[in-house]
SEVO-576708 format. One line per field, with one value per residue (C-alpha): residue in three letters; x, y, z; residue number from 1. Coordinates in steps of 0.25 Angstrom, whole numbers, plus 2048, in hexadecimal, padded with zeros to 3 digits. Each point is the difference from the previous one (the first is absolute). Layout:
// residues N
resn <- Ala;...
xx <- X;...
yy <- Y;...
zz <- Z;...
resi <- NUM;...
//
This chain:
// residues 627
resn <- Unk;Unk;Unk;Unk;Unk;Unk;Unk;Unk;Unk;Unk;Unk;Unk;Unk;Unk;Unk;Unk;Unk;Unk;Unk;Unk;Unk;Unk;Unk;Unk;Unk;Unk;Unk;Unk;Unk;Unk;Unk;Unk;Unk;Unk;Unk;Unk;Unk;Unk;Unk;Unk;Unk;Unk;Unk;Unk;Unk;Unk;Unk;Unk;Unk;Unk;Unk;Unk;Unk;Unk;Unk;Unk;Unk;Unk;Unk;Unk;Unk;Unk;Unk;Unk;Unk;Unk;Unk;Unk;Unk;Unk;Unk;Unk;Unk;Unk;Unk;Unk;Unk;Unk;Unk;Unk;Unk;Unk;Unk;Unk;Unk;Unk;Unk;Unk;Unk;Unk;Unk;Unk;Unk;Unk;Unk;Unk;Unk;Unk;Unk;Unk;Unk;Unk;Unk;Unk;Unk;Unk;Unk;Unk;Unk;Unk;Unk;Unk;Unk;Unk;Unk;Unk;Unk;Unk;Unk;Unk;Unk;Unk;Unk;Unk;Unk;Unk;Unk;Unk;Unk;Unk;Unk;Unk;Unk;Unk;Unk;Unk;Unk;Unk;Unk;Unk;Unk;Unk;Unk;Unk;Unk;Unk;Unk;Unk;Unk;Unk;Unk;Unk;Unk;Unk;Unk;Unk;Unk;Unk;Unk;Unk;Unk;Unk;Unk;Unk;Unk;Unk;Unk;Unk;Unk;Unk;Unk;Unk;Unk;Unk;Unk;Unk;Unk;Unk;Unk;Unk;Unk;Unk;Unk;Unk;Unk;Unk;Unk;Unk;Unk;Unk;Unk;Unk;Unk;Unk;Unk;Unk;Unk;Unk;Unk;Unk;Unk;Unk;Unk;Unk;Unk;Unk;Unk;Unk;Unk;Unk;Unk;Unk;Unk;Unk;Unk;Unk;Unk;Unk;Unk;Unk;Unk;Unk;Unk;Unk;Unk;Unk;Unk;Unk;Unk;Unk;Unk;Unk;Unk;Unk;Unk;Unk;Unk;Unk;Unk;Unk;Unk;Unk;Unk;Unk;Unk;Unk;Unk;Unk;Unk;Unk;Unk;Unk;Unk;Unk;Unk;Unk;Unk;Unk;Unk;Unk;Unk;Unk;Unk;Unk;Unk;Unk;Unk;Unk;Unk;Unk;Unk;Unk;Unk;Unk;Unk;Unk;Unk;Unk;Unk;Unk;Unk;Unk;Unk;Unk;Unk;Unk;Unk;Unk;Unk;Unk;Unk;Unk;Unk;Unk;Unk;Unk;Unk;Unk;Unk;Unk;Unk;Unk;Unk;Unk;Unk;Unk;Unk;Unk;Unk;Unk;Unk;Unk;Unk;Unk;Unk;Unk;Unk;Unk;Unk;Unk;Unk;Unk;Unk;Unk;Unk;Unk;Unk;Unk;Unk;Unk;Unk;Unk;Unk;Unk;Unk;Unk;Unk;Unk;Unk;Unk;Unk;Unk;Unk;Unk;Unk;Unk;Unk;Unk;Unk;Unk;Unk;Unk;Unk;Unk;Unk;Unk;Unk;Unk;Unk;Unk;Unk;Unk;Unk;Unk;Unk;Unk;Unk;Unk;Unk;Unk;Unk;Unk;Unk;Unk;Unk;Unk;Unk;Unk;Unk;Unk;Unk;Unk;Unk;Unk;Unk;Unk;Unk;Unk;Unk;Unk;Unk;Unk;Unk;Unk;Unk;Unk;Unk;Unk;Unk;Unk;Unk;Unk;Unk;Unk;Unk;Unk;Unk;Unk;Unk;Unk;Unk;Unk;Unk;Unk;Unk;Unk;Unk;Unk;Unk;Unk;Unk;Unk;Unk;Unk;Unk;Unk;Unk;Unk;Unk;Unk;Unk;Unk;Unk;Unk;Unk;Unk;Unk;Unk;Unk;Unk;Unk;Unk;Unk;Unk;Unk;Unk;Unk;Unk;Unk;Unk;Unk;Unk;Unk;Unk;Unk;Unk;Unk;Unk;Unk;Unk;Unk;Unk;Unk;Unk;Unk;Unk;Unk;Unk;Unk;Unk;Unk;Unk;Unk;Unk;Unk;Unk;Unk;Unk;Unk;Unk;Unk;Unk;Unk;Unk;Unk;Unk;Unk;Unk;Unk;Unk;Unk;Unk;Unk;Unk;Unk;Unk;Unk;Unk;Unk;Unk;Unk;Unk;Unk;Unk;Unk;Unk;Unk;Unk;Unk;Unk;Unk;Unk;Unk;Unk;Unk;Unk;Unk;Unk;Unk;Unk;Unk;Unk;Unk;Unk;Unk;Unk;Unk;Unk;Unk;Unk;Unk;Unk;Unk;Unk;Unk;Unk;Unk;Unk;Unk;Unk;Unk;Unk;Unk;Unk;Unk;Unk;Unk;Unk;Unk;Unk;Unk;Unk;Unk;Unk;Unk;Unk;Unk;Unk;Unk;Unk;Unk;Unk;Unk;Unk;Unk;Unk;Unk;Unk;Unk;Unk;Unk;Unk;Unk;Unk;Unk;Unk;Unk;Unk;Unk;Unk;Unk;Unk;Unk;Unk;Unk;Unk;Unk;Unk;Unk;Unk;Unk;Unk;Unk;Unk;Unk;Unk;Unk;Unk;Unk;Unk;Unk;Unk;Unk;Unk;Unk;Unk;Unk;Unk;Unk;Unk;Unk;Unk;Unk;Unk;Unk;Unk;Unk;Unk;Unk;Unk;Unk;Unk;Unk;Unk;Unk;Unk;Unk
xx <- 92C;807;7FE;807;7F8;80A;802;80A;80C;7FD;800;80C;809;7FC;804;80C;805;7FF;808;80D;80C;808;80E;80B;7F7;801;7F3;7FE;7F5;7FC;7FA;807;7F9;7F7;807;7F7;7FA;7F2;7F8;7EF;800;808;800;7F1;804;80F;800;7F5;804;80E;7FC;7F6;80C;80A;7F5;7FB;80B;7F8;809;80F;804;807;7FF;80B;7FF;805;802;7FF;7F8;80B;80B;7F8;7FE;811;802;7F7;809;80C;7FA;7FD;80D;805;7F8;804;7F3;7F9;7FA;7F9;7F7;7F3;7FE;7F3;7FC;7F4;7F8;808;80C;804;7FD;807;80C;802;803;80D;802;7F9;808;80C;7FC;7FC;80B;80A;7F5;7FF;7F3;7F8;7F1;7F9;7F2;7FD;7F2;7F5;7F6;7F0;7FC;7F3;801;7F6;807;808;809;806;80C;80D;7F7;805;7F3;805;7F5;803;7FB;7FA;809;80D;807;80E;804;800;80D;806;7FB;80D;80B;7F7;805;7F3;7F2;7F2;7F6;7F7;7F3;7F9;803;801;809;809;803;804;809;806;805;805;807;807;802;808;809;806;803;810;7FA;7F4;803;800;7F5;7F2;7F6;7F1;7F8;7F7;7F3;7FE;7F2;805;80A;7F6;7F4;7FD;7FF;7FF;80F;802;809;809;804;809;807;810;804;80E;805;80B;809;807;80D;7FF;808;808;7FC;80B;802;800;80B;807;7FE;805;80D;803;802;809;808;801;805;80D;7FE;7F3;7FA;7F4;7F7;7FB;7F4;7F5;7FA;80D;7FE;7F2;801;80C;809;80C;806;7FE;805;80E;802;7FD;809;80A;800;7FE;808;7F5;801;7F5;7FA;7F3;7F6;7FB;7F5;80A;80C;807;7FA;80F;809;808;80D;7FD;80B;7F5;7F8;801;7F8;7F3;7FE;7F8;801;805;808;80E;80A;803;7EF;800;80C;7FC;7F4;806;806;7F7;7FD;7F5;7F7;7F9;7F6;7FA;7F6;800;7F6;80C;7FB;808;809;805;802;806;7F4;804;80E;807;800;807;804;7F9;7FF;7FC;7F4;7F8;7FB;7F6;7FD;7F3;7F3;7FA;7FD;800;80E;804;7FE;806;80C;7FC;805;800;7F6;802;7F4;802;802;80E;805;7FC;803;80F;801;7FB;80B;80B;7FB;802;80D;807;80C;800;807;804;80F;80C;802;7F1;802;80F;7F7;7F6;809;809;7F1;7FD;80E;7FE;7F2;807;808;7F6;7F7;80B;804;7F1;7FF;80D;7FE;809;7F8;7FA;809;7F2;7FA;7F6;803;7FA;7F6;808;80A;7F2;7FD;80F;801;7F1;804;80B;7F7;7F4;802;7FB;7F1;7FD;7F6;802;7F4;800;7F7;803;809;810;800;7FC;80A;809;7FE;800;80D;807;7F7;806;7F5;801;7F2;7F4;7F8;80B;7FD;7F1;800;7F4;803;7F4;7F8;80B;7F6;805;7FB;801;80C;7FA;7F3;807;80A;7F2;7FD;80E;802;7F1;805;80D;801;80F;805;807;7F8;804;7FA;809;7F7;805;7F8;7F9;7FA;7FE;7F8;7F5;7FD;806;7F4;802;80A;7F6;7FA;80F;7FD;7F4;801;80F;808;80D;807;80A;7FD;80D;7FC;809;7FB;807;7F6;7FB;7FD;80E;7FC;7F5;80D;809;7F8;7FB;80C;804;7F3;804;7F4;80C;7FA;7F3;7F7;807;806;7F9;802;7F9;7F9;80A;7FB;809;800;7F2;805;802;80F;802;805;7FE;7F4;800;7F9;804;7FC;807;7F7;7F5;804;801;7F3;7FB;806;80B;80D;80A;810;807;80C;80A;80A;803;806;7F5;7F5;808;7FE;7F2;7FE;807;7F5;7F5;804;7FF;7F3;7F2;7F8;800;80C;802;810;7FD;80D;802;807;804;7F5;80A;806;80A;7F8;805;804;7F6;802;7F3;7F5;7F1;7F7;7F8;7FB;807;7FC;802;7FF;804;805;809;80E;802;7F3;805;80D;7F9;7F7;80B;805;7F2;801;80B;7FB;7F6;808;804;7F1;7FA;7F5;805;7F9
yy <- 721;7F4;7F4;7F1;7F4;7F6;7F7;808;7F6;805;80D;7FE;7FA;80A;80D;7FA;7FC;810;805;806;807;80B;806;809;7FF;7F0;7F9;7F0;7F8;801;7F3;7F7;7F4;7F8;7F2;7F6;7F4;7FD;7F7;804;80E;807;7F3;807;80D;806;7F2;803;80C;7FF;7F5;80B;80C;7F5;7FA;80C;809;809;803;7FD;7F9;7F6;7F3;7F8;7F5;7FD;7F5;805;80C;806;7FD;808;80C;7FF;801;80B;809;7FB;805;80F;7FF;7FF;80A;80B;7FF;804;7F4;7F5;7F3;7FD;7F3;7F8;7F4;7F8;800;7FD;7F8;807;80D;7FF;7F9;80E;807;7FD;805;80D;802;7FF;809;80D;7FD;802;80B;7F9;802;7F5;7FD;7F3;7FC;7F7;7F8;800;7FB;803;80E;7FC;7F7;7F7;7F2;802;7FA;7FA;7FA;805;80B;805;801;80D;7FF;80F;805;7FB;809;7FA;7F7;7FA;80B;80A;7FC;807;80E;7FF;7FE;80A;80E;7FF;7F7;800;7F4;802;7FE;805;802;80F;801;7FB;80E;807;7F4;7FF;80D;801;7F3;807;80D;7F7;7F8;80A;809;800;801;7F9;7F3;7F3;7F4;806;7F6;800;7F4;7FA;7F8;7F5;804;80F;7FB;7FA;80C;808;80F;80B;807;80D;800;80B;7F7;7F7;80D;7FF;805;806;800;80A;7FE;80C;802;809;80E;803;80C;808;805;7F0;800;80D;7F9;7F2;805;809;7F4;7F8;80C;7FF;7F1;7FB;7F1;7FF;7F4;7FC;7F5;7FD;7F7;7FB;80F;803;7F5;802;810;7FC;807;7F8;80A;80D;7F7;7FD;80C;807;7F7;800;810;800;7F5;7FC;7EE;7F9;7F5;7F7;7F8;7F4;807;80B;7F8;805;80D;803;7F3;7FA;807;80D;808;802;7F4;7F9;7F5;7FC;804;7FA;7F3;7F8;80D;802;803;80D;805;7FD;806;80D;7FE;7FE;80F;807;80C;804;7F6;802;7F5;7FF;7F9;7F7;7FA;7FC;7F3;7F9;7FC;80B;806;7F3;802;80F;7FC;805;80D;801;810;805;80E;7FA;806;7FD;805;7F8;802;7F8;802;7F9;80B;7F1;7FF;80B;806;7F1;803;80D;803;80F;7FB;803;7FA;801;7F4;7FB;806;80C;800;7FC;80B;80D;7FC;7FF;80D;806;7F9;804;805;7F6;7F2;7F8;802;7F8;7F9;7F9;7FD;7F9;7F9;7FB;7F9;7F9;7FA;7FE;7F9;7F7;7FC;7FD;7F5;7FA;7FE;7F9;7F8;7FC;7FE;7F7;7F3;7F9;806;7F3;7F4;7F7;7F7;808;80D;80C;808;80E;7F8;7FD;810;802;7F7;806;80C;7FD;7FA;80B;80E;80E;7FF;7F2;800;7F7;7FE;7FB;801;7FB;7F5;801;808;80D;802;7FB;808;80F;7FC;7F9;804;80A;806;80B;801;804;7F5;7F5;7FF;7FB;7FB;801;805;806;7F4;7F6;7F4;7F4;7FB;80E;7FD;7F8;804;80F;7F9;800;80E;806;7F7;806;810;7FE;7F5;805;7FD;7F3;7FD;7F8;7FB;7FC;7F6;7F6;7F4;806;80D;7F4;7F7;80B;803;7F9;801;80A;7FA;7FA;80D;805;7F3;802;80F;7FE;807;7FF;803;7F7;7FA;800;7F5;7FF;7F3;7FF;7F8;809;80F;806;810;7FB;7F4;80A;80A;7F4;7FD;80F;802;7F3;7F6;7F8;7FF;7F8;7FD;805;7F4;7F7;7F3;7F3;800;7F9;7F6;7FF;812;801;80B;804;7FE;7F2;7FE;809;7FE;7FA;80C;802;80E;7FE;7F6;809;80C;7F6;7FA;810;801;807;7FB;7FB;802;7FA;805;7FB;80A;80E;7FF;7F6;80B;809;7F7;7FD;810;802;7F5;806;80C;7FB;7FB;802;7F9;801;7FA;7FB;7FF;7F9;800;7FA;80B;7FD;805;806;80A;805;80F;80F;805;808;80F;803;7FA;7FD;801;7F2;7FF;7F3;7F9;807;7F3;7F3;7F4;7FE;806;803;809;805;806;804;80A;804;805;803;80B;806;804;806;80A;806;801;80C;809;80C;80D
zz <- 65C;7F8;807;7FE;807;806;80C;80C;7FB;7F2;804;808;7F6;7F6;809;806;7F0;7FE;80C;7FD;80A;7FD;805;7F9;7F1;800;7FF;803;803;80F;802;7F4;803;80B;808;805;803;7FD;80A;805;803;7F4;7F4;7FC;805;7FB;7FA;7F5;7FF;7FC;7F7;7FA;7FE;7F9;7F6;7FC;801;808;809;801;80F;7FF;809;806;808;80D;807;80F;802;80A;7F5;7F6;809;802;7F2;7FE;80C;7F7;7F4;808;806;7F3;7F9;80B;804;7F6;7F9;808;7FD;805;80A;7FE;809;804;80D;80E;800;7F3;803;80E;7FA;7FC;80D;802;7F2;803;80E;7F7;7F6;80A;809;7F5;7FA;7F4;7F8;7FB;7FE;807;7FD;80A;7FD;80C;805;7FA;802;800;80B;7F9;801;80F;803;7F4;7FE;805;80A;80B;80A;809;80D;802;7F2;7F3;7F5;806;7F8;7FF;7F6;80D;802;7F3;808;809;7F6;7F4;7FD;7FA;801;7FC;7FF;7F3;805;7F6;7F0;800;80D;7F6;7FA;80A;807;7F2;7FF;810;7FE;7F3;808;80B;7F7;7F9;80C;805;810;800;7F8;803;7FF;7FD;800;7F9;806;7F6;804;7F8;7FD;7FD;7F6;7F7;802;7F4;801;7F6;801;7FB;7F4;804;80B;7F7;7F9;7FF;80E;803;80F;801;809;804;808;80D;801;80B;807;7FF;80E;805;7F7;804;80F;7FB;7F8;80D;808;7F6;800;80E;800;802;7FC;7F9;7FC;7F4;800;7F3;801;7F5;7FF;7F8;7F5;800;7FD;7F4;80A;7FE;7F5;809;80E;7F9;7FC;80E;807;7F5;802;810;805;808;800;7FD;807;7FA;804;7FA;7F8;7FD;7FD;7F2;7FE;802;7FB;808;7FA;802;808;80D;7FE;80D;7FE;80A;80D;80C;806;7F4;7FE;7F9;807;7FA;802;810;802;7F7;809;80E;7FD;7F9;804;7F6;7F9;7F1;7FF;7F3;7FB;80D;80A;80B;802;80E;7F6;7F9;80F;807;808;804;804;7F2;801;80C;801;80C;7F8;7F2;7F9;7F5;7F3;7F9;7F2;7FE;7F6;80D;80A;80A;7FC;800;80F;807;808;803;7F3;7F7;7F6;7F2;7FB;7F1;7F5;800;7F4;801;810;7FA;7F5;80A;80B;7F4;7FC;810;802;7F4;807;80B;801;80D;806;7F9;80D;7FE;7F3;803;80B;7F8;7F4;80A;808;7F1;7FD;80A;7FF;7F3;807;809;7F4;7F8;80B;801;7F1;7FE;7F9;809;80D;806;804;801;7F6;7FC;7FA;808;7FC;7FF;7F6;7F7;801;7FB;7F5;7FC;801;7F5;7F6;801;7F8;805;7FC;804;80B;80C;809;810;80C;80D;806;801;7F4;801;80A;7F7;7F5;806;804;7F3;7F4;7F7;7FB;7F3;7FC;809;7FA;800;80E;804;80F;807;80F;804;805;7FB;7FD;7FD;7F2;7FA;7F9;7F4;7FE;7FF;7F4;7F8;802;7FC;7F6;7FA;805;7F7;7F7;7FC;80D;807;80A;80D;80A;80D;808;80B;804;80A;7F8;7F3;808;805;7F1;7F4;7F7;7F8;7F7;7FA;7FD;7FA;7F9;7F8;7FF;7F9;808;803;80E;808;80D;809;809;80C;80B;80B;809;808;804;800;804;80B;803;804;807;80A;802;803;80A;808;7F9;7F9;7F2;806;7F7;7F2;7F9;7F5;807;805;80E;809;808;80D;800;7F9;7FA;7F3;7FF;7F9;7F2;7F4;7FA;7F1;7FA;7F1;7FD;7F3;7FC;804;7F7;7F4;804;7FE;7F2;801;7FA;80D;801;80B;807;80B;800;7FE;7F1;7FF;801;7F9;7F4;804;800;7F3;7FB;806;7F9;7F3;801;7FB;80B;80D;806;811;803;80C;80C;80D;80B;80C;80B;809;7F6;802;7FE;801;80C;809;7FF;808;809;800;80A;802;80F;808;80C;80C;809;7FD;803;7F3;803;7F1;802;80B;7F9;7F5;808;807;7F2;7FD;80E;7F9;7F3;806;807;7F4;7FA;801;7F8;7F7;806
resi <- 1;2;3;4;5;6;7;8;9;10;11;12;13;14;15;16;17;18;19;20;21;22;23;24;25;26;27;28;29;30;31;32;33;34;35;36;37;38;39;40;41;42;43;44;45;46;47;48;49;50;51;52;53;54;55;56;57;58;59;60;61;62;63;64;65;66;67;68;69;70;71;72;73;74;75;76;77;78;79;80;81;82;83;84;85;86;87;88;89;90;91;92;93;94;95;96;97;98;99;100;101;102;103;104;105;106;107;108;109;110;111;112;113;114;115;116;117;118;119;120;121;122;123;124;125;126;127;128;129;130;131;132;133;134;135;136;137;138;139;140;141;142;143;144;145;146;147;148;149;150;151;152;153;154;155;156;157;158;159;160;161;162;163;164;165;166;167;168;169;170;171;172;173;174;175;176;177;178;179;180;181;182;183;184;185;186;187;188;189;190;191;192;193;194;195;196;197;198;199;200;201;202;203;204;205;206;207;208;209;210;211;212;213;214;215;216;217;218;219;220;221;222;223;224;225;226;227;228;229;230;231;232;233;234;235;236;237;238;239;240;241;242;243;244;245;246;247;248;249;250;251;252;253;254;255;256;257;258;259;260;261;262;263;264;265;266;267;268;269;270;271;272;273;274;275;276;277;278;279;280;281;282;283;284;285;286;287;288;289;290;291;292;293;294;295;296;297;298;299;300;301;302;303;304;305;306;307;308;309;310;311;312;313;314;315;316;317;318;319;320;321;322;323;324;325;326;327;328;329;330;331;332;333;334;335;336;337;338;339;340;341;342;343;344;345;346;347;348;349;350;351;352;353;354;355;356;357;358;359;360;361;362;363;364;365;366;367;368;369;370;371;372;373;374;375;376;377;378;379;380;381;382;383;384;385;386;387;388;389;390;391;392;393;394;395;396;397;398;399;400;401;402;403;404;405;406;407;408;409;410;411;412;413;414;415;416;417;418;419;420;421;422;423;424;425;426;427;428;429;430;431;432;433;434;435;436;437;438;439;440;441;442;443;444;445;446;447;448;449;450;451;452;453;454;455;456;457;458;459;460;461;462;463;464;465;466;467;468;469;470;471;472;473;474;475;476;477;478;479;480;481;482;483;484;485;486;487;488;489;490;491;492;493;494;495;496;497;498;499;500;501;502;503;504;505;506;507;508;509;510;511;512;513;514;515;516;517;518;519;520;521;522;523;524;525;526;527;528;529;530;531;532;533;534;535;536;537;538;539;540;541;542;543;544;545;546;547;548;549;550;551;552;553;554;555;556;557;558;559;560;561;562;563;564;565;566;567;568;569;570;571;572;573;574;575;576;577;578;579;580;581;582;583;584;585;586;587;588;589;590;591;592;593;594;595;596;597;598;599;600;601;602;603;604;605;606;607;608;609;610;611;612;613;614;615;616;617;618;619;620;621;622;623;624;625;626;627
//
């Protein structure tokens, strides 16, 4: 047997630069490149070793450099969110604080079922220097160490303990990546001893590897059993969610509601997989809702999700789908998915689900009555969102923050990509954006983690150089993680940061103030001394001068036409560009078609509490579980 002598990070890199991923006959490189941040742990481990592979050509992987090793695992879920999930990049960091910086990265990434590949350094497998620095001394066991908390939030983990464990870890970690159900973060802990240890590797290890992804059948009978109950329905209901984009399903979803009738409401993750304008797109559905999609939803009788997790926010928190008789069908390559609501699973990939129920409903549509229903919800979701959306909205000093999402959505074409994550925004957005294309709209929403936004910018910028990308960010979000415009910055990408400050948390803002808690402790302002509380003047933060301080180009903008000519700018330019806007804190924002469930006080001795439980008691009524 051939053998190649190299160190476990050698080896790594080398067997990683050889990985492919397959679907529908189009090869790409499965791991493009490896993110990282060198410190002890990895700088003489994956460190060496990359330096070796670039030298020496090797091996072709790539490295970037991040500046925050949570930004750099954000920018590899953007890159695989991008790439449908079939391309991914590597995360290296050094031992403690670096790796663990990573967690929150990889709760992300397996909450949203996103693939990508951490390699988090550890402490000495051979115990022969303990404790060293940055060790975490566990009394109940010698082998724990503070990478043991990637086991929770992992679809996959294994520590390398030992050279040739690598092989078969390797290969598992690919198996994970690339499978649809499975997927998420998969971490390989590396000692930092392990890293740098020679062993004698079997060439046909590093042969050029293809992961084929394949797409899941529908059984026919599940089908037969599915289409009998849409047949069935009176006023049936679909739920696109980000198994429909992921499969390529949008082309086969328009058709069968164009040919069915049946409208269809989207999450965040499945939001343009049908374009806003299509006669039964009815816009997002749940507790930032449209108005059209929750009362679709309130009736429905009959409820197609596909390619959807129903988070508590796509169900309004099990108040949405009001119809005490509703049933639903869940097509889902996740069997997990699939079965929730008690639904008829169709477990199957998206596409194909799709094309088999067209084929047994050929000669089957909703009623006339329905579909008239439908386009006059439609036509005044219509309405409301132009009220929402006009320029003129907000008689306050301060433009509000739907104007800013109006005028943007003017100056943006079809294919340009607008990224968000948390805050006011999200909400926001399923309501107003007009999404046409199933990449043009990249909101995170599954864990919805503040500082997402522009670390993300990097890797969709990377997946698809030919788009515009946009990153929507308030001051909140920014202020978490800003450093990876310096990445954009060296690396020569181009996207523009919509930067929105307002002073303050405007989503967590408002909700205080609807759970009775008054907005306490959500404002950027001085510690008042006769309160002590944090409600004295605005802070003089100038997140402006930060973003500039970065390297990134900086447009200011005090209006709404104002930013429109910033936007215009930005668009013209070749570096990364900031159009930086005060809004107003207090909105206004879209009206509330649904509800969500956050506990309240159920004693207190605040009387705006006290009227908000109340409220509180009464949603709760209308909560229940779909059996």
């Amino acid at each position: 047997m051939t053998t190649i002598r190299l160190t476990t990070a050698q080896a790594l890199v080398r067997f990683l630069a050889n990985q492919y991923s397959e679907r529908d006959g189009h090869e790409q490189r499965l791991i493009p490149g490896v993110w990282g941040i060198f410190g002890h742990g990895n700088v003489a481990g994956i460190g060496q070793a990359l330096l070796q592979a670039a030298v020496t050509g090797e091996a072709d992987l790539p490295y970037y450099l991040a500046r925050n090793e949570q930004g750099m695992v954000h920018a590899s879920v953007a890159y695989a969110k991008m790439r449908d999930r079939l391309a991914t990049f590597a995360c290296s960091a050094s031992t403690g604080p670096g790796s663990t910086n990573m967690i929150t990265g990889a709760a992300l990434a397996t909450t949203n079922r996103i693939p990508v590949l951490l390699l988090p350094s550890d402490m000495f497998a051979t115990r022969a220097a303990d404790p060293v620095l940055q060790q975490l001394e566990d009394t109940r066991g010698g082998d724990v160490t503070v990478n043991d908390a990637f086991r929770a939030v992992s679809k996959y983990f294994d520590r390398i303990s030992r050279p040739e464990q690598l092989i078969p870890a390797a290969l598992a970690a690919m198996r994970v990546l690339t499978d649809p159900v499975e997927t998420g973060a998969v971490t390989l802990s590396l000692p930092q001893d392990v890293q740098a240890e020679a062993f004698d590797w079997p060439a046909a290890f590093f042969r050029r590897r293809v992961w084929h992804i394949g797409r899941a059948l529908p059984e026919p009978d599940a089908v037969e059993r599915a289409a009998r109950l849409l047949r069935s329905a009176r006023k049936p209901l679909i739920v696109a969610g980000g198994g429909a984009v992921y499969s390529g399903a949008e082309t086969q979803l328009r058709a069968f509601a164009q040919a069915t009738g049946v409208p269809v409401a989207d999450t965040h993750a499945g939001k343009g997989a049908v374009p806003w304008d299509h006669p039964y797109a009815v816009g997002g559905i749940g507790s930032t809702g449209s108005y059209a999609a929750n009362e679709l939803a309130r009736e429905a009788d009959l409820v197609l999700g596909i390619g959807t997790r129903y988070s508590d926010f796509t169900t309004a928190s099990h108040t949405v789908f009001a119809n005490p008789d509703v049933t639903f069908v869940n097509l889902n390559v996740a069997r997990l998915d699939a079965v929730k609501h008690s639904a008829e699973p169709l477990v199957a990939d998206a596409r194909l689900g799709i094309q088999a129920l067209a084929a047994a409903l050929t000669d089957w549509a909703t009623g006339r009555e329905y579909q008239t229903h439908t386009r006059e919800l439609i036509a005044r979701t219509r309405n409301i969102e132009q009220e929402c959306l006009a320029p003129d909205r907000n008689t306050g000093p301060l433009p509000a923050q739907t104007q800013i999402l109006g005028a943007l959505g003017e100056v943006l074409d079809d294919r340009d990509v607008v990224i968000n994550a948390a805050g006011s925004m999200p909400g926001d957005l399923q309501q107003l954006w007009r999404a046409r294309d199933p990449k043009a709209y990249h909101v995170e929403y599954a864990y919805s983690c503040m500082g997402y936004e522009i670390a993300a910018g990097v890797g969709a910028k990377m997946a698809d150089p030919s788009r515009e990308v946009v990153v929507l960010v308030g001051d909140g979000s920014y202020l978490m993680m800003a450093q990876e415009i310096a990445t954009m910055v060296s690396e020569g990408l181009k996207v523009i940061i919509v930067l929105v400050q307002n002073h303050g948390f405007a989503s967590i803002g408002s909700l205080s103030e609807s759970l009775g808690s008054q907005r306490f402790g959500t404002n950027y302002r001085f510690r008042n001394g006769d309160s002590g509380l944090l409600d004295g003047s605005v802070l003089p933060v100038d997140l402006a001068a930060n973003a500039a301080s970065l390297g990134a180009d900086v447009l200011h903008a005090t209006s709404v036409e104002e930013f429109r000519t910033a936007m215009e700018k930005a668009k013209a330019a070749t570096r990364t560009t900031v159009v930086h806007i005060e809004t107003d804190l207090y909105g206004p924002n879209p009206p509330g078609h649904g509800w969500w469930d956050v506990p309240v006080s159920q004693t207190s001795a605040l009387d705006s509490t006290r009227a908000a439980y109340e409220t509180y008691a009464a949603h709760k009524l209308t909560q229940r579980h779909y059996l």
